[in-house]
mmCIF file of the N, C-alpha and C atoms, coordinates in Angstrom:
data_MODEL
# 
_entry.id   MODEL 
# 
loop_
_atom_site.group_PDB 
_atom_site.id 
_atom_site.type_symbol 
_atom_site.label_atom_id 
_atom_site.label_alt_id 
_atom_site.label_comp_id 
_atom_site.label_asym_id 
_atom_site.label_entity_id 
_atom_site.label_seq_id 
_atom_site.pdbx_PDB_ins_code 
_atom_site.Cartn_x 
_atom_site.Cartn_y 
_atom_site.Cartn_z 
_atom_site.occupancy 
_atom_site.B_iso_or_equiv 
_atom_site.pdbx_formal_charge 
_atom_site.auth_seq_id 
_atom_site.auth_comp_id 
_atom_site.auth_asym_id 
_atom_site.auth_atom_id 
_atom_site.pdbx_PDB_model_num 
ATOM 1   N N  . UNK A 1 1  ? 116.886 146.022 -192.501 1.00 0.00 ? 1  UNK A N  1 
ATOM 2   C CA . UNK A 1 1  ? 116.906 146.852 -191.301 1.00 0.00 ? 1  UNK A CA 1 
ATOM 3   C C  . UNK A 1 1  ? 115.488 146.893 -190.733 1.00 0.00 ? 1  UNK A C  1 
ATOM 4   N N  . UNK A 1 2  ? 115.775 146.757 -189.484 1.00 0.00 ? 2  UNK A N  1 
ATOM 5   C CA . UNK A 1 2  ? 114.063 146.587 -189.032 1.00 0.00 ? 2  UNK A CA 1 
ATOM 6   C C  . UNK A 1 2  ? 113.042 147.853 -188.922 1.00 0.00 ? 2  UNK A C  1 
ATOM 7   N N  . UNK A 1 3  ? 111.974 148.059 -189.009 1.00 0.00 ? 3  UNK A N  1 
ATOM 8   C CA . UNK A 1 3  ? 111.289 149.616 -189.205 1.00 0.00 ? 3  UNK A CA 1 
ATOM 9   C C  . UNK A 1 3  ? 111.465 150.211 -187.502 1.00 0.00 ? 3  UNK A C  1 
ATOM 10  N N  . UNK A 1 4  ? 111.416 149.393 -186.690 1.00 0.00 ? 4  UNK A N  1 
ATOM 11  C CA . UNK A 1 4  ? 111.515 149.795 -185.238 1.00 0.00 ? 4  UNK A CA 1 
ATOM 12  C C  . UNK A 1 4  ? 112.781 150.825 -185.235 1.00 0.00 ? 4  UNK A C  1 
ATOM 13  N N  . UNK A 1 5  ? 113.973 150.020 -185.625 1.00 0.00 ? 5  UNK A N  1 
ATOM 14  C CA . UNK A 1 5  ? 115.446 150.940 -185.793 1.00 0.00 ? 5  UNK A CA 1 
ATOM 15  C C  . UNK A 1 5  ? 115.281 152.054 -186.766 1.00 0.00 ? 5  UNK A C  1 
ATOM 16  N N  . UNK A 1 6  ? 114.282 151.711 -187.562 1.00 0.00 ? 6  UNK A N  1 
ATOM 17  C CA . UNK A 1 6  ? 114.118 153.474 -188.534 1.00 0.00 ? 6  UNK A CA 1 
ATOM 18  C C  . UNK A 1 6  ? 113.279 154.312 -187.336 1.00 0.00 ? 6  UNK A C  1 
ATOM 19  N N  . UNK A 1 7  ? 112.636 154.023 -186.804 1.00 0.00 ? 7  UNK A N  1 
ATOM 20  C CA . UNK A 1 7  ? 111.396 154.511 -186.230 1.00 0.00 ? 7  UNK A CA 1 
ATOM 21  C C  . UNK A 1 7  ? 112.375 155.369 -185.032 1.00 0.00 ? 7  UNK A C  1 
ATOM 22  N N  . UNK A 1 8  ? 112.908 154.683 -184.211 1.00 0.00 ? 8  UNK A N  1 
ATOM 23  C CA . UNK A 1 8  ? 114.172 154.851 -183.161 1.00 0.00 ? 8  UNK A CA 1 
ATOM 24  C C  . UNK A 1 8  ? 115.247 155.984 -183.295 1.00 0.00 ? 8  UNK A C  1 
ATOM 25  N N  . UNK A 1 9  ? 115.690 156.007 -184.747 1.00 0.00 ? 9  UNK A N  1 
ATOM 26  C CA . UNK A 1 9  ? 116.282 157.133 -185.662 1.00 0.00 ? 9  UNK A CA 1 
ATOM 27  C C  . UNK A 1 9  ? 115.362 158.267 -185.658 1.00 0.00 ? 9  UNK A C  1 
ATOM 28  N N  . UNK A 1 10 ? 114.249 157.972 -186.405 1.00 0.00 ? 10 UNK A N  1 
ATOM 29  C CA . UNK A 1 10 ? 113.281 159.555 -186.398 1.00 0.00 ? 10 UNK A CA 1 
ATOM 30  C C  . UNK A 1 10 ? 112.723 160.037 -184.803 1.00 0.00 ? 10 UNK A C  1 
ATOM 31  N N  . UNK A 1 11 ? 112.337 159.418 -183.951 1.00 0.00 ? 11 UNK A N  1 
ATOM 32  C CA . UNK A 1 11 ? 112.454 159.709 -182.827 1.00 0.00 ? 11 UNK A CA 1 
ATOM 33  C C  . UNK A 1 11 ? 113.513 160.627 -182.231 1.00 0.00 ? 11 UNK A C  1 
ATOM 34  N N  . UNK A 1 12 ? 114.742 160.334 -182.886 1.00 0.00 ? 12 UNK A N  1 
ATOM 35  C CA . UNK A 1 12 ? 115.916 160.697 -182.114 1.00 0.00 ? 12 UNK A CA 1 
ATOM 36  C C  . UNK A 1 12 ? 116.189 162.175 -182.976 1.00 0.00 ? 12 UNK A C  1 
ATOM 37  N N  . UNK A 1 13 ? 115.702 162.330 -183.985 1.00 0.00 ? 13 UNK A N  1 
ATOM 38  C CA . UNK A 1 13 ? 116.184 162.997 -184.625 1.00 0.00 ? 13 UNK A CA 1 
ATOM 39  C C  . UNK A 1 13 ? 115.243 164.139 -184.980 1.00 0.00 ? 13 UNK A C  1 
ATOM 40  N N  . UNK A 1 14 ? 113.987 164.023 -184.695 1.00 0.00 ? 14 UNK A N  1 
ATOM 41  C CA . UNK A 1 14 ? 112.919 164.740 -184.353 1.00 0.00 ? 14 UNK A CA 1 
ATOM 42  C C  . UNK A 1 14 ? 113.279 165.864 -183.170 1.00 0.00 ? 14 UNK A C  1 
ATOM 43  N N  . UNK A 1 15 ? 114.170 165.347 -182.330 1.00 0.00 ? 15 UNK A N  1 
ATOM 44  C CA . UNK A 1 15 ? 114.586 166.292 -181.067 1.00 0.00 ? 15 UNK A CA 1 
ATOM 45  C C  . UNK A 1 15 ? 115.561 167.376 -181.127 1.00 0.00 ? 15 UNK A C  1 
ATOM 46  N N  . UNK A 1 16 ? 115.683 167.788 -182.707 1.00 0.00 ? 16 UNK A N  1 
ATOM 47  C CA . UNK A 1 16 ? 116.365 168.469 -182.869 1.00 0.00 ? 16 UNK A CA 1 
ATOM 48  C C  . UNK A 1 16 ? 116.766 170.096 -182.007 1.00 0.00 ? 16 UNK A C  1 
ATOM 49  N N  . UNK A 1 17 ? 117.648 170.428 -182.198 1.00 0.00 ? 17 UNK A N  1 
ATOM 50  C CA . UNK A 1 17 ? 117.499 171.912 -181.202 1.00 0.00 ? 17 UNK A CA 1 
ATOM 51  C C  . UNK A 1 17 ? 117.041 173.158 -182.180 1.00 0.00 ? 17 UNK A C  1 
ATOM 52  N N  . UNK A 1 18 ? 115.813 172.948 -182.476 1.00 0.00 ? 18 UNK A N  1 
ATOM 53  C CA . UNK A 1 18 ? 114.931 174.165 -183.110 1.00 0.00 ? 18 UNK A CA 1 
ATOM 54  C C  . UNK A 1 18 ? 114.424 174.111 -182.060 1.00 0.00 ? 18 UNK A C  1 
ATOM 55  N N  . UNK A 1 19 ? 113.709 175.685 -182.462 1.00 0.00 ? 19 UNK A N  1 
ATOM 56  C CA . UNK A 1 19 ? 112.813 176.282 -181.845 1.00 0.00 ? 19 UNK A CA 1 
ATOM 57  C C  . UNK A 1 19 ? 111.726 175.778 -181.861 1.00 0.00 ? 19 UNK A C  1 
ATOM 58  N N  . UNK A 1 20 ? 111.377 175.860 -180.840 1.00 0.00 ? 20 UNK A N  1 
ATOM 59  C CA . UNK A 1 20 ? 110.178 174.530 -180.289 1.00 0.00 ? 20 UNK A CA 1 
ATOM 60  C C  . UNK A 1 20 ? 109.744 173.278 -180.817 1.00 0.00 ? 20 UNK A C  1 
ATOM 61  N N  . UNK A 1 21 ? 110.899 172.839 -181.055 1.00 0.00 ? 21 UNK A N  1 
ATOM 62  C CA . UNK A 1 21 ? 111.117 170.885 -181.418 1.00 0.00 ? 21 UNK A CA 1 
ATOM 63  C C  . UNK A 1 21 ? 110.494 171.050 -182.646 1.00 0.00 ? 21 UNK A C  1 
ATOM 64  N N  . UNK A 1 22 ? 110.627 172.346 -183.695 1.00 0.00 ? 22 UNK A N  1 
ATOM 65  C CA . UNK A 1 22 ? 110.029 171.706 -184.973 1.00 0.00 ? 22 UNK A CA 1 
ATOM 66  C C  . UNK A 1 22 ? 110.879 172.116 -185.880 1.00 0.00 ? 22 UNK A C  1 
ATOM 67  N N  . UNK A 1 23 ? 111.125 170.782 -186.680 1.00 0.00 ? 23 UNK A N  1 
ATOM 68  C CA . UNK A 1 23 ? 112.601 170.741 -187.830 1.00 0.00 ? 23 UNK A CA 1 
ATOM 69  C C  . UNK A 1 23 ? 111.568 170.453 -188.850 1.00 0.00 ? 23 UNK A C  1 
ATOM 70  N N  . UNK A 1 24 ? 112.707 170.979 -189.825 1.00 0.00 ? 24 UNK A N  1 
ATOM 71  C CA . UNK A 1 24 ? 112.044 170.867 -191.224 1.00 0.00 ? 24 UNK A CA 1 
ATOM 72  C C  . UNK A 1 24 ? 112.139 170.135 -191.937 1.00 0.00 ? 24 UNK A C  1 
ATOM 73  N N  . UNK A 1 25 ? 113.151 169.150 -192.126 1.00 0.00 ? 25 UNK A N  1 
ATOM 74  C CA . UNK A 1 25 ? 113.800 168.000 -191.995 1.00 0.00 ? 25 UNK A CA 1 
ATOM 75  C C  . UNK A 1 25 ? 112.198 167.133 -192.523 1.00 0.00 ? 25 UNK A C  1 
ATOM 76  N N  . UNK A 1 26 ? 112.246 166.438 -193.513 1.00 0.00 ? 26 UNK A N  1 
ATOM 77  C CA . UNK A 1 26 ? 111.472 165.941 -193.973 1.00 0.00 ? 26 UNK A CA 1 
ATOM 78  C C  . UNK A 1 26 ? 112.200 163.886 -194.613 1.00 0.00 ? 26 UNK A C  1 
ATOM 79  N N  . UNK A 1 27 ? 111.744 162.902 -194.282 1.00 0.00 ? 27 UNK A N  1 
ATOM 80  C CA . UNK A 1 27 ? 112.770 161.992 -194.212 1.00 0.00 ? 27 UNK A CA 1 
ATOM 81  C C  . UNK A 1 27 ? 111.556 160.658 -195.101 1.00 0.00 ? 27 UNK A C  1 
ATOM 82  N N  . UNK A 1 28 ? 112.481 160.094 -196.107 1.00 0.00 ? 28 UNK A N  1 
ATOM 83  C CA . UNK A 1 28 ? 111.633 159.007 -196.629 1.00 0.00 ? 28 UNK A CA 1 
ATOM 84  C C  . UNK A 1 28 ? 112.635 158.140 -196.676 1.00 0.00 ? 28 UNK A C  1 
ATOM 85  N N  . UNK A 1 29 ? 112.389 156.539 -196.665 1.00 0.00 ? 29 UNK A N  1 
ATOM 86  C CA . UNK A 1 29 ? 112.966 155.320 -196.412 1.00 0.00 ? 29 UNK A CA 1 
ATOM 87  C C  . UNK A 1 29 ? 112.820 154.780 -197.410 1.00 0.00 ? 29 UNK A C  1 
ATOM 88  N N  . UNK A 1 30 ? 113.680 154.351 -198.431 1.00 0.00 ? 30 UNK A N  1 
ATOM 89  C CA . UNK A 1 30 ? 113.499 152.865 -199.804 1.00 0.00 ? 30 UNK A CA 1 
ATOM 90  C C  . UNK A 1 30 ? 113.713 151.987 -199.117 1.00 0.00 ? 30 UNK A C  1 
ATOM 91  N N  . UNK A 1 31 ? 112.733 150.993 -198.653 1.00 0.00 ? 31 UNK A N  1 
ATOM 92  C CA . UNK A 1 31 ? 113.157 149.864 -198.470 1.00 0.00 ? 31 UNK A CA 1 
ATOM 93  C C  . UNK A 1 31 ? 112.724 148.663 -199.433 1.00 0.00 ? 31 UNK A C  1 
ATOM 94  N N  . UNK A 1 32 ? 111.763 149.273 -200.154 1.00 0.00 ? 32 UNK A N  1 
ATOM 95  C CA . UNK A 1 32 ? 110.782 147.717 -201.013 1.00 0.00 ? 32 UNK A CA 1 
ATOM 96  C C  . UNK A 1 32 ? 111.923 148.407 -202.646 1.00 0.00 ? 32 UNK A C  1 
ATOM 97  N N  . UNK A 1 33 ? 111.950 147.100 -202.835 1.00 0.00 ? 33 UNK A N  1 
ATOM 98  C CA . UNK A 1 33 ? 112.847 146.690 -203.960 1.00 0.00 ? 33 UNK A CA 1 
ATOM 99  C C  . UNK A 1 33 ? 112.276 148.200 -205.510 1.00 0.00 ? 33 UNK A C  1 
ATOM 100 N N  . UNK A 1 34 ? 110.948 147.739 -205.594 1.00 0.00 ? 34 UNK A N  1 
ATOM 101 C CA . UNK A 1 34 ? 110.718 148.310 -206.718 1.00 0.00 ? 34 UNK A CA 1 
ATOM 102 C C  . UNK A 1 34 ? 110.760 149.910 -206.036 1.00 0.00 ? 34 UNK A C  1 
ATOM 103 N N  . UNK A 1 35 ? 111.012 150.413 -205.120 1.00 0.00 ? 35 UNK A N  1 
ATOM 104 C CA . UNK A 1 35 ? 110.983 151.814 -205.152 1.00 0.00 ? 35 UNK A CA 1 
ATOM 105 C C  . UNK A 1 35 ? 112.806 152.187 -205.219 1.00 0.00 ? 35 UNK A C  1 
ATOM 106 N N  . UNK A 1 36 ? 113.487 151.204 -204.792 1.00 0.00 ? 36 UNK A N  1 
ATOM 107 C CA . UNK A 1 36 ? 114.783 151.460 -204.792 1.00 0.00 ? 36 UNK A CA 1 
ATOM 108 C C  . UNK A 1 36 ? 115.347 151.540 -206.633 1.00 0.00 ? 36 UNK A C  1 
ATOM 109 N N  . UNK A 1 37 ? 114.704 150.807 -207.308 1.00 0.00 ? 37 UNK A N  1 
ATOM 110 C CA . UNK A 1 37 ? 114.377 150.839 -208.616 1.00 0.00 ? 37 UNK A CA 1 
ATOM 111 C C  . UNK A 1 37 ? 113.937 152.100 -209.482 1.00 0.00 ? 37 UNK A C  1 
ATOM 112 N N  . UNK A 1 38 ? 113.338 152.567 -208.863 1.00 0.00 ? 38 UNK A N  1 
ATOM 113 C CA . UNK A 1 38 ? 112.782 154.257 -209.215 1.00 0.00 ? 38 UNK A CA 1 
ATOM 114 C C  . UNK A 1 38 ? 113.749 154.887 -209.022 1.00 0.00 ? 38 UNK A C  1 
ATOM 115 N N  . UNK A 1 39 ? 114.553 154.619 -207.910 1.00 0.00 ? 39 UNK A N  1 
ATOM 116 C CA . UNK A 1 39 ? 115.453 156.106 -207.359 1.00 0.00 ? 39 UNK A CA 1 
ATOM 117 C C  . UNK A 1 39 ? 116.790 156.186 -208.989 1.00 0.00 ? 39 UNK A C  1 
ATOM 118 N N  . UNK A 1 40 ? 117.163 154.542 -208.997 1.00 0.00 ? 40 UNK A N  1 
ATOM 119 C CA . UNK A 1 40 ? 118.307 154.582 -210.231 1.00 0.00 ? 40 UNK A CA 1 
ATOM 120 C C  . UNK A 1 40 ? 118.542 155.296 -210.824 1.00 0.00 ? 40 UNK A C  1 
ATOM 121 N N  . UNK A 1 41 ? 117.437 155.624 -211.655 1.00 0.00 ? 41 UNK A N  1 
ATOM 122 C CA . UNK A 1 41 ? 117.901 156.496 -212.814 1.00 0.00 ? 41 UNK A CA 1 
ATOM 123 C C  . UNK A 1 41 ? 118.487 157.890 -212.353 1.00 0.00 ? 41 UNK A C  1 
ATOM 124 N N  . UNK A 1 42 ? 118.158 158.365 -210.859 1.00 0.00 ? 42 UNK A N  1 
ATOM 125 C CA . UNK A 1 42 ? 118.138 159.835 -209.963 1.00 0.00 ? 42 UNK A CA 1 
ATOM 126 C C  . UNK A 1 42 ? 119.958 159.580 -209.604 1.00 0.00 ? 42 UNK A C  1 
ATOM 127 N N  . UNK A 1 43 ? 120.166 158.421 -210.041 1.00 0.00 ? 43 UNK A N  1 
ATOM 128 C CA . UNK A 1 43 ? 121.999 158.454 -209.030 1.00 0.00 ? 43 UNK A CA 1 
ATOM 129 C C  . UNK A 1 43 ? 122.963 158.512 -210.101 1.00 0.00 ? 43 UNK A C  1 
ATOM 130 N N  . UNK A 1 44 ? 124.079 159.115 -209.635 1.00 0.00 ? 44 UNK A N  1 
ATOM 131 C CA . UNK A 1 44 ? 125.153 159.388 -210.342 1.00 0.00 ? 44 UNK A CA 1 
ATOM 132 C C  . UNK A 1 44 ? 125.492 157.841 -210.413 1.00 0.00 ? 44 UNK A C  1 
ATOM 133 N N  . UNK A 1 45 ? 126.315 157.281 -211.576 1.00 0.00 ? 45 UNK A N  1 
ATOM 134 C CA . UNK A 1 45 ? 126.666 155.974 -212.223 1.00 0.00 ? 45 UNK A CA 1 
ATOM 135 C C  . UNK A 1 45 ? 127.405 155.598 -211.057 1.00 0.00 ? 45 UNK A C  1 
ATOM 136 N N  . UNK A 1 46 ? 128.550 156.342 -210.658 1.00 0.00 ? 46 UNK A N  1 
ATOM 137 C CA . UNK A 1 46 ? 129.531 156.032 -209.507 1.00 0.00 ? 46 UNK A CA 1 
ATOM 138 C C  . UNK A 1 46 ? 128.771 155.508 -208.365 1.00 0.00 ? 46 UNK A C  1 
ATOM 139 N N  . UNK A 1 47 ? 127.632 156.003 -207.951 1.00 0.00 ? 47 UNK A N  1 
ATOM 140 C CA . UNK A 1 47 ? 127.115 156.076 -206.722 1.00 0.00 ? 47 UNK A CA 1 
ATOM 141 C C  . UNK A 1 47 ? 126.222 154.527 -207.015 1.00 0.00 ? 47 UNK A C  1 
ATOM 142 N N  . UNK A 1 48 ? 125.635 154.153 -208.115 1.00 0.00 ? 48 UNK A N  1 
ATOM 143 C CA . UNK A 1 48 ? 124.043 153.319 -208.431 1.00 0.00 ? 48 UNK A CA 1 
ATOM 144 C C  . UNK A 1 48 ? 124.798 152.077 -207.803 1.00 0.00 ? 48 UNK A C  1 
ATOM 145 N N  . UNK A 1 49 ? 126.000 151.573 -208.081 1.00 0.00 ? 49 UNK A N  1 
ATOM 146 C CA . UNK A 1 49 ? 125.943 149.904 -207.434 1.00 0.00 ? 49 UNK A CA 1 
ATOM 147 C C  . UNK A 1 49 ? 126.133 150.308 -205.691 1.00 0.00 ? 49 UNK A C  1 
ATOM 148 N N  . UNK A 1 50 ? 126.506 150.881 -205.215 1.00 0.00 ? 50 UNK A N  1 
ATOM 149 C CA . UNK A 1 50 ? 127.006 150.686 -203.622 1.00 0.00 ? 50 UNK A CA 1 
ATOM 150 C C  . UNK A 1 50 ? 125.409 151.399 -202.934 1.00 0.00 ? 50 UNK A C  1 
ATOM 151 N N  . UNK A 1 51 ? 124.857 152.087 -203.228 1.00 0.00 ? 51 UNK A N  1 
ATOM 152 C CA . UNK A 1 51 ? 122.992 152.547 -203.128 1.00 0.00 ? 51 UNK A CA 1 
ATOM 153 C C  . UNK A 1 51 ? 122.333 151.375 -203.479 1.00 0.00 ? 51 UNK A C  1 
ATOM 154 N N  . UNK A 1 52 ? 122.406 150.718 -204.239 1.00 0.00 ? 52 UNK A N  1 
ATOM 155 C CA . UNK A 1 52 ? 121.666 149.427 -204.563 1.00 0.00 ? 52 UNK A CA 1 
ATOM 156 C C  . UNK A 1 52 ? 121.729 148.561 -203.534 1.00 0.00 ? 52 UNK A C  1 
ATOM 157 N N  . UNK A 1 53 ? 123.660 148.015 -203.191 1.00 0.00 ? 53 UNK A N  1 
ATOM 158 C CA . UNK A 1 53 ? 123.251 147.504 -202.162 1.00 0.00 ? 53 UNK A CA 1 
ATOM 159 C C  . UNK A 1 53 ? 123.186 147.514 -201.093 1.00 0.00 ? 53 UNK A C  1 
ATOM 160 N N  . UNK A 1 54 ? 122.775 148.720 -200.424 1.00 0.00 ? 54 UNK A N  1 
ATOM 161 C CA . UNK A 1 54 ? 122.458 149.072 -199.261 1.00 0.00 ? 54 UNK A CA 1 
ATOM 162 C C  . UNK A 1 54 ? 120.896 148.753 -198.660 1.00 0.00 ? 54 UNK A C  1 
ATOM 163 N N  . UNK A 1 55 ? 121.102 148.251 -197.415 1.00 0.00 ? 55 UNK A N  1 
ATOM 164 C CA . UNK A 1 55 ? 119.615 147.475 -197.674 1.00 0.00 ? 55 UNK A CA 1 
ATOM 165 C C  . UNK A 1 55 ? 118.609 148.614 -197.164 1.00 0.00 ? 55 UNK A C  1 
ATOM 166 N N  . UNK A 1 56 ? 118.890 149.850 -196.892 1.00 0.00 ? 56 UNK A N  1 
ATOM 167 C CA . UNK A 1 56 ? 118.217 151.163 -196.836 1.00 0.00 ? 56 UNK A CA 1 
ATOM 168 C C  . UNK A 1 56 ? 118.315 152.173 -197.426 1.00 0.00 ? 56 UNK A C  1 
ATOM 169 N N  . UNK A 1 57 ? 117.708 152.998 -198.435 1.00 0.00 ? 57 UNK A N  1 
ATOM 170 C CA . UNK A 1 57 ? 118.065 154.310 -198.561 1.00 0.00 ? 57 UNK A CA 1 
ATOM 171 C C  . UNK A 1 57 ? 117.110 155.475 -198.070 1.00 0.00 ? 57 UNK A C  1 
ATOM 172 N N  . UNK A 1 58 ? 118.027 156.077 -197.581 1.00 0.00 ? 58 UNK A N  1 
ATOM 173 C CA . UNK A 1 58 ? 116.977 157.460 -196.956 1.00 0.00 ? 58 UNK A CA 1 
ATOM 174 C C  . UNK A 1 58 ? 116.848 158.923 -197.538 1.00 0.00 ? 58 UNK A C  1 
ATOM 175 N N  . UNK A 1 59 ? 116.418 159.509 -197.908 1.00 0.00 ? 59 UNK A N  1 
ATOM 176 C CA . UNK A 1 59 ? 116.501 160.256 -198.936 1.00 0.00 ? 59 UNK A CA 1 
ATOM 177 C C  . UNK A 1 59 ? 115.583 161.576 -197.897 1.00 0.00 ? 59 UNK A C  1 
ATOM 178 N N  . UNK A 1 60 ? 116.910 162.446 -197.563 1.00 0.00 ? 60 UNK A N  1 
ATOM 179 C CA . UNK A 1 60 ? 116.618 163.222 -196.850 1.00 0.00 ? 60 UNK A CA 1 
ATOM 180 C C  . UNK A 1 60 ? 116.437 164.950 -197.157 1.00 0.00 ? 60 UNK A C  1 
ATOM 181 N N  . UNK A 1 61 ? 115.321 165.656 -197.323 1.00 0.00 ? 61 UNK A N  1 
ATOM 182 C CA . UNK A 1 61 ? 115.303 166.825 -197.821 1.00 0.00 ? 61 UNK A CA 1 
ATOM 183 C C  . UNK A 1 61 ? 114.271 167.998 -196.483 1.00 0.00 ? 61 UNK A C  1 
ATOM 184 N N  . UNK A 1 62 ? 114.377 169.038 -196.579 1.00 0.00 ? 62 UNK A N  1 
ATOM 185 C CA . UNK A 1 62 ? 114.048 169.851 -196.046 1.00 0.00 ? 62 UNK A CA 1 
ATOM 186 C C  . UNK A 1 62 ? 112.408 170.931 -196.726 1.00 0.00 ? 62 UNK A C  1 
ATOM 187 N N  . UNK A 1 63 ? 111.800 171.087 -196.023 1.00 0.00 ? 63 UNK A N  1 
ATOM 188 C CA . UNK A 1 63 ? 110.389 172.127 -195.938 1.00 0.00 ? 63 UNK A CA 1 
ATOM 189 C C  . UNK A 1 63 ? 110.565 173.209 -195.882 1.00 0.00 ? 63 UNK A C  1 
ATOM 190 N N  . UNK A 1 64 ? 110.487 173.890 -196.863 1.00 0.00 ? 64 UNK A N  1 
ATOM 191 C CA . UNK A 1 64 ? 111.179 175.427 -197.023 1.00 0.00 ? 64 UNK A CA 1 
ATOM 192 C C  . UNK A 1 64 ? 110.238 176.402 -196.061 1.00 0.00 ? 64 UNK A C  1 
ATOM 193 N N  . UNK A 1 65 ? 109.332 176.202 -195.890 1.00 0.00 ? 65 UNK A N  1 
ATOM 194 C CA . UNK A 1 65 ? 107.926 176.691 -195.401 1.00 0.00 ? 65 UNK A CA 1 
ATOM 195 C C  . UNK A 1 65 ? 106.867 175.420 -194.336 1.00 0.00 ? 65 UNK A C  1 
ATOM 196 N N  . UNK A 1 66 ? 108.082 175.194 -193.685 1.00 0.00 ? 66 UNK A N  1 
ATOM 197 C CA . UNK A 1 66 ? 107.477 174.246 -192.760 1.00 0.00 ? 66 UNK A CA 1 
ATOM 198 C C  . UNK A 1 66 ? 106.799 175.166 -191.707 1.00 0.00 ? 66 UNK A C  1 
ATOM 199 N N  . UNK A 1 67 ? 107.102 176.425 -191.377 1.00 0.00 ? 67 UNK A N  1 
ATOM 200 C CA . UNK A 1 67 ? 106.728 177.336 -190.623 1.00 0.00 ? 67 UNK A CA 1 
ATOM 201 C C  . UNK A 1 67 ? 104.991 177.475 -191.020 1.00 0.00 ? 67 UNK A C  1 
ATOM 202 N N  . UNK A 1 68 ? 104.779 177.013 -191.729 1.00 0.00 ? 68 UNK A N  1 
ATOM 203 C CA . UNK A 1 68 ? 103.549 177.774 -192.446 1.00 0.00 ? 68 UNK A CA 1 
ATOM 204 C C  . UNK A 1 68 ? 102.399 176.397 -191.302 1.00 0.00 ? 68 UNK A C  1 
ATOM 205 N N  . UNK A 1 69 ? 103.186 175.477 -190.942 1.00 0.00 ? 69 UNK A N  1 
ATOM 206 C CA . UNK A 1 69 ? 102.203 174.581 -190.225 1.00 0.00 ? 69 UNK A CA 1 
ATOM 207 C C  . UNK A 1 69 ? 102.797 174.236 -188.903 1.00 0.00 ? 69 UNK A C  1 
ATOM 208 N N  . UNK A 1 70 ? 103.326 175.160 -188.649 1.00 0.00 ? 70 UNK A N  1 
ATOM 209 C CA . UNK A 1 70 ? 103.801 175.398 -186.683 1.00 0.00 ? 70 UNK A CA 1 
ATOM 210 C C  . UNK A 1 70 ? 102.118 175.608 -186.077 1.00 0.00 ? 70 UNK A C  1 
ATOM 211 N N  . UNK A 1 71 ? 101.148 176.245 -186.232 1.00 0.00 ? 71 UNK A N  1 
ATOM 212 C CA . UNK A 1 71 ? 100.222 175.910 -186.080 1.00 0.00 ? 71 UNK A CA 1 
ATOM 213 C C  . UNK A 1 71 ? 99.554  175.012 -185.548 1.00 0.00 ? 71 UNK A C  1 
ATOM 214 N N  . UNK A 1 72 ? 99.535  174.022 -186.534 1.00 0.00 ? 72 UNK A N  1 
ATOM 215 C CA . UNK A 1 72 ? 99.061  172.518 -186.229 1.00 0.00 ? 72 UNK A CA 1 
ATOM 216 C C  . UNK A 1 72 ? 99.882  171.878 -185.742 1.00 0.00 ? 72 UNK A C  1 
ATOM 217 N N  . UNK A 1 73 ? 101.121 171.904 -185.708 1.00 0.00 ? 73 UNK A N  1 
ATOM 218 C CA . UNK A 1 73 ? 102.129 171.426 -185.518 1.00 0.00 ? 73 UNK A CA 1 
ATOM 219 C C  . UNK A 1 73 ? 102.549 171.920 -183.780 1.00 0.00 ? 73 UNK A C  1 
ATOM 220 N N  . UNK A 1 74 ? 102.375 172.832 -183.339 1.00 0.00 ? 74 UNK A N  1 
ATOM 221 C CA . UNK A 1 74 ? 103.085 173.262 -181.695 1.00 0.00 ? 74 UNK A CA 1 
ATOM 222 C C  . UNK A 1 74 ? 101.658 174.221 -181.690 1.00 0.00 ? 74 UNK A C  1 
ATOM 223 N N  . UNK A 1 75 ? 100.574 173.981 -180.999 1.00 0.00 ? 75 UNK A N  1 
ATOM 224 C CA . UNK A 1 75 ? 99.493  175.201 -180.937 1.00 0.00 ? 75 UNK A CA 1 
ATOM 225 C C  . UNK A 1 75 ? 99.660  175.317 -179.542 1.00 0.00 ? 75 UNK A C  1 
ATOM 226 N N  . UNK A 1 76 ? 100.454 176.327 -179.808 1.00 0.00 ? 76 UNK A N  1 
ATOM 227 C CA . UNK A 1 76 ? 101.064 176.695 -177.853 1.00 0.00 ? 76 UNK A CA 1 
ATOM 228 C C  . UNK A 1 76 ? 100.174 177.930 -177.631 1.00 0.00 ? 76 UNK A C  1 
ATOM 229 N N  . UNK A 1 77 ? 99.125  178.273 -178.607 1.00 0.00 ? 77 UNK A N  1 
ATOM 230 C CA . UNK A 1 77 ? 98.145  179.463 -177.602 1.00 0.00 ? 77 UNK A CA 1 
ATOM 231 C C  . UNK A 1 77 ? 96.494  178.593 -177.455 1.00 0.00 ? 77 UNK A C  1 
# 
């Protein structure tokens, strides 16, 4: 998958409808072999062959305290 089409995705998805365009939404991409290798041992048995061959994994989690850098993040004063 090309990084432009990941890039195109976070763009799009960055525009979320929070309050003042800031999501907490935190997003990482496996694409190089040996990191998709790391994740294995993290997947349920059912799940490890059809994640393997997917030629992306995105491993999507949230900033409990992303608020804490709205700051730097939107300095609307």
């Amino acid at each position: 998958m090309p990084d432009e089409l990941l890039m195109a995705l976070i763009d799009t998805l960055k525009m979320s409808p929070m309050s003042a365009d800031c999501s907490p939404a935190r997003f990482i991409f496996l694409i190089l072999q040996k990191a998709k290798e790391r994740l294995m041992p993290h997947l349920f048995a059912g799940n490890q062959g059809k994640t393997m061959r997917a030629p992306v994994r995105a491993i999507i989690g949230t900033d409990r305290e992303f608020f804490e850098q709205l700051p730097r993040l939107f300095p609307y004063r």
